[in-house]
Phi, psi and omega in degrees: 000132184283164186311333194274287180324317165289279157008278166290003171280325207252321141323002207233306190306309225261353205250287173315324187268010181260304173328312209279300146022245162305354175273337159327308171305289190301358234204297172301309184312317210279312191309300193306315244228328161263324176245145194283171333296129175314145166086345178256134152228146213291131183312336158295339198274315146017290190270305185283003166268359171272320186285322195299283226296324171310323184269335194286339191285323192309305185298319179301315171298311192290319167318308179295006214266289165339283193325294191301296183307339213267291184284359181275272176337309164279343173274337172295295211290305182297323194275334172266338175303305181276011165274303182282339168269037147245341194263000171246008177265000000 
């Protein structure tokens, strides 16, 4: 994968886990603070600030995931490169 793709793959994850995030947020607030009864929120609303947060932890992981194996793989690839030009000069 060229590098401006991989950028915007990772702007994208991190653009969806702010989102997922904050809709999360918004959604616990408006339960707690707005519909009655005030100070309770209803256990749907519970389960679904529980799946937002779950996919936001889900995209971070699986990036960091990405990143990590992404960044092995290229330390490897320099390191047989740089075998073969010692072993051909």
């Amino acid at each position: 994968m060229n590098k401006k793709k991989h950028i915007e793959l990772t702007r994208l994850q991190g653009a969806i886990a702010i989102a997922s995030f904050s809709a999360g947020v918004l959604i616990a607030a408006v339960c707690l603070f707005f519909i009655p009864p005030l100070g309770e929120i209803a256990s749907s609303a519970i389960s679904i600030v529980s799946e937002l947060l779950v996919l936001c932890g889900a995209i971070l992981g699986v990036k960091a995931s990405y990143d990590t194996k992404f960044r092995k793989f290229q330390a490897e690839l320099d390191q047989v490169i740089e075998n073969e030009k010692k072993s051909s000069d």
